[in-house]
Structure formats: C-alpha cells, structure tokens
C-alpha positions as CSV (number, residue, x, y, z in Angstrom):
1,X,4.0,44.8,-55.8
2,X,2.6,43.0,-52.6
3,X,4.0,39.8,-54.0
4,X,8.1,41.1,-54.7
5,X,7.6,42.5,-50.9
6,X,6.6,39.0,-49.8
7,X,8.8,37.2,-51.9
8,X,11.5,39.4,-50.2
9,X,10.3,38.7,-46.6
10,X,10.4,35.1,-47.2
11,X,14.3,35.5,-48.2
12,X,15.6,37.7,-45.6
13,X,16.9,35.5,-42.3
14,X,15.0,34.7,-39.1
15,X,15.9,37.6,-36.7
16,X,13.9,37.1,-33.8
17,X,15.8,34.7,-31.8
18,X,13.2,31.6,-32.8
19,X,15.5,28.1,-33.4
20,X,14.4,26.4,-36.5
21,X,16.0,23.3,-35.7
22,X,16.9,22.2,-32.0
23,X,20.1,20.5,-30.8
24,X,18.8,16.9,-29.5
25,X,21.8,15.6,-27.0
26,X,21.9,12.1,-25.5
27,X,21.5,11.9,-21.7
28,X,25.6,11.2,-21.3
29,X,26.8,14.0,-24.1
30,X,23.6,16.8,-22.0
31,X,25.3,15.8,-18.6
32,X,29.2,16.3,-20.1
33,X,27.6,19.3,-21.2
34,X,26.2,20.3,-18.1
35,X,29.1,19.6,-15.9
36,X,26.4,17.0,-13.9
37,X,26.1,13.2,-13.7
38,X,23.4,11.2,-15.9
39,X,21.4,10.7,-12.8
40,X,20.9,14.3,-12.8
41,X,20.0,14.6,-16.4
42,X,17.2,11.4,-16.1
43,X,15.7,12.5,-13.0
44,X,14.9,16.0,-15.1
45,X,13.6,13.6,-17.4
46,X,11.5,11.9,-14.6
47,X,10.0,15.2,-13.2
48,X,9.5,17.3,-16.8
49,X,12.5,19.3,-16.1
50,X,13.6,19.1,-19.5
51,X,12.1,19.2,-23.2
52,X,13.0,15.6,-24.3
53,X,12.0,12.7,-27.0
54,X,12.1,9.5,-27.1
55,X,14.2,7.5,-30.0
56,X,14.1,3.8,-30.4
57,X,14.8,3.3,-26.6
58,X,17.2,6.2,-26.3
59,X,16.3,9.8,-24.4
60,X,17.0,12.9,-27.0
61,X,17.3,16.0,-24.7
62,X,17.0,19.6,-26.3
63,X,19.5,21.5,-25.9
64,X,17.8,24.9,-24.9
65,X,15.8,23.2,-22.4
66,X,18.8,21.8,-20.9
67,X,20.5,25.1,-20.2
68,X,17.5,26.8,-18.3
69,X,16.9,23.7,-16.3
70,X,20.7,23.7,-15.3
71,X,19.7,28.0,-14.3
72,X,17.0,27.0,-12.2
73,X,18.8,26.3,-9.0
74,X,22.2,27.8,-8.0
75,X,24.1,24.8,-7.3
76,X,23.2,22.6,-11.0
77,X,24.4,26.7,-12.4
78,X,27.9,26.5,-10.7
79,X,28.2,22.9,-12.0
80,X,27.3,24.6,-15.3
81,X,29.9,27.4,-15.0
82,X,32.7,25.0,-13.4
83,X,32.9,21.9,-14.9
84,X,30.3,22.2,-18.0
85,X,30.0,24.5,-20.9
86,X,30.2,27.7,-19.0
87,X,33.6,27.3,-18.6
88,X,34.3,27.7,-21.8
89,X,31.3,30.9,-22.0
90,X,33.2,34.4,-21.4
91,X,29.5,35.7,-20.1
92,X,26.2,34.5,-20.9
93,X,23.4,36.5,-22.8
C-alpha cells in the first residue's frame, strides 16, 4: 500500500514553485530582456550579480537570477518595467 502511495507522489506535478529546468539566456538576448545594455549584464557577471555558466566561450545567464538582480536597485527595476519585460507584465508576483 505504501508503494501505490509513492508511486502516486512521484506522478502528481511539482507544486512548490521549485524550476526543474532553468532558462539559460545569452548576455545580448538577458539585456533585451532586461531593458539594459550588455555592459550591464557582464559587469553582473564580473561582481556575482547573476547565476551564470560558461559555454565554449560564451556567458549563459539564468534567467531567475537575472530578474532579482534587475529588483535589486530601483533604477536597473524601472529599466526592467519600461523598456524590458515588465512592460509586457500586467503586475508581478
């Protein structure tokens, strides 16, 4: 009986806000994105800002980490909201 019940967990879907597989953006597609210039997006790199990976000789960026970075400070959030993604966002969660 234990094992049906775990067989059953293992179907149902992931609930709890955990990403299974990240979005990897290049540096020009994360600063489109973001509504900032690839300066921006490689000096995060520089300082840590951002969770990143290295391909070949090509940055990956994630995604996720991209967003928060572009919250941290008030100006990189209006870029965000004017010129990036959030303009296209009704509200944000």
């Amino acid at each position: 009986m234990d094992e049906k019940k775990s067989k059953n967990n293992n179907i149902q879907p992931n609930l709890n806000n955990e990403i299974n597989t990240p979005i990897w953006l290049s540096v020009s597609e994360a600063a489109k994105i973001g509504g900032v210039q690839t300066k921006t997006i490689r000096r995060a790199i520089q300082y840590n800002k951002v969770k990143y990976k290295i391909i070949g000789n090509r940055y990956s960026i994630d995604l996720l980490s991209l967003i928060i970075f572009l919250n941290t400070k008030t100006k990189l959030k209006n870029k965000l909201n004017q010129s990036g993604l959030g303009q296209y966002v009704d509200k944000w969660k």
